[in-house]
C-alpha positions in Angstrom: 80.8 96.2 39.6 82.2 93.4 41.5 85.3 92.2 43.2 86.6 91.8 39.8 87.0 95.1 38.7 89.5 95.7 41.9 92.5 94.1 39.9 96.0 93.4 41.6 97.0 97.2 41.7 93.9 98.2 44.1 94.3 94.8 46.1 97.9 96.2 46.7 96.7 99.7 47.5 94.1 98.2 50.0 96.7 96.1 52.0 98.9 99.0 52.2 96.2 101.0 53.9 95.2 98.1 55.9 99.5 98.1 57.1 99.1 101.4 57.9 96.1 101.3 60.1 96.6 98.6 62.1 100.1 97.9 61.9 102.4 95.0 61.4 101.8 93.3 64.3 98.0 93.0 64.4 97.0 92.5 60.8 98.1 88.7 61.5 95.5 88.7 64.8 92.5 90.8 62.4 93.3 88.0 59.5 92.9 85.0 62.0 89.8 86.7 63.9 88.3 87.2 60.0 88.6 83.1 59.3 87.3 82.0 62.0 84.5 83.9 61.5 84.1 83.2 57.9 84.5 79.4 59.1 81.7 79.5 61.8 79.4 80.9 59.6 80.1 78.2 57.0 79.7 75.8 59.5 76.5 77.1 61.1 75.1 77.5 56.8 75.7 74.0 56.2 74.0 72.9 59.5 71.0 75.0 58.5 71.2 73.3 55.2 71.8 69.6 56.6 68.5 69.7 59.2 66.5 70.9 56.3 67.6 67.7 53.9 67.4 65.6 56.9 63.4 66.7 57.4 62.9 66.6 53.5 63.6 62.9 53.4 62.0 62.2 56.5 58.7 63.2 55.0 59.5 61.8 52.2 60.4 58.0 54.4 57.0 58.9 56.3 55.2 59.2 53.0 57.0 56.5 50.9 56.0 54.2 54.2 52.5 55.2 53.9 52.1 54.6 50.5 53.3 51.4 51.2 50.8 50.2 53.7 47.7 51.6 51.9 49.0 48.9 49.0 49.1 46.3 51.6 45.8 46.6 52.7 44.6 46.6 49.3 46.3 43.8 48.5 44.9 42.4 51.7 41.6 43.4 50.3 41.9 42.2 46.4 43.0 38.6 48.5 39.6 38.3 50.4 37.7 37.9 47.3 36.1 34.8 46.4 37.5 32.9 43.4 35.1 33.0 40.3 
């Protein structure tokens, strides 16, 4: 049972209430308060989210780079052999 089951008549009924309780003049203040809240905590998610993409491809750099120079020195090596 989700926010879906709510339909228009109890999202009416809840503003109502809300009117009532807090009034006209500082529902406006409660709804601004609420967004910037919800918009902080988006912001601080995707932060989380971006520093742990940025340290999954720097170990994947660091090991890509590795890989890398163990080939050299086995090339390195395979060149040092004498011809047949």
């Amino acid at each position: 049972m989700g926010l879906g089951a709510i339909g228009i008549p109890g999202l009416i009924l809840i503003l109502i209430i809300a009117l009532v309780l807090f009034g006209p003049n500082k529902l406006p203040e409660l709804g601004r308060a609420f967004g910037k809240t919800l918009k902080e905590f988006k912001k601080g998610a995707n932060d989380i989210l971006d520093d742990e993409d940025k340290n999954n491809q720097n170990v994947t750099r660091k090991e890509i780079n590795e890989a890398e120079v163990s080939q050299s020195k086995k090339d390195k090596e395979d060149n040092r052999r004498l011809p047949d």
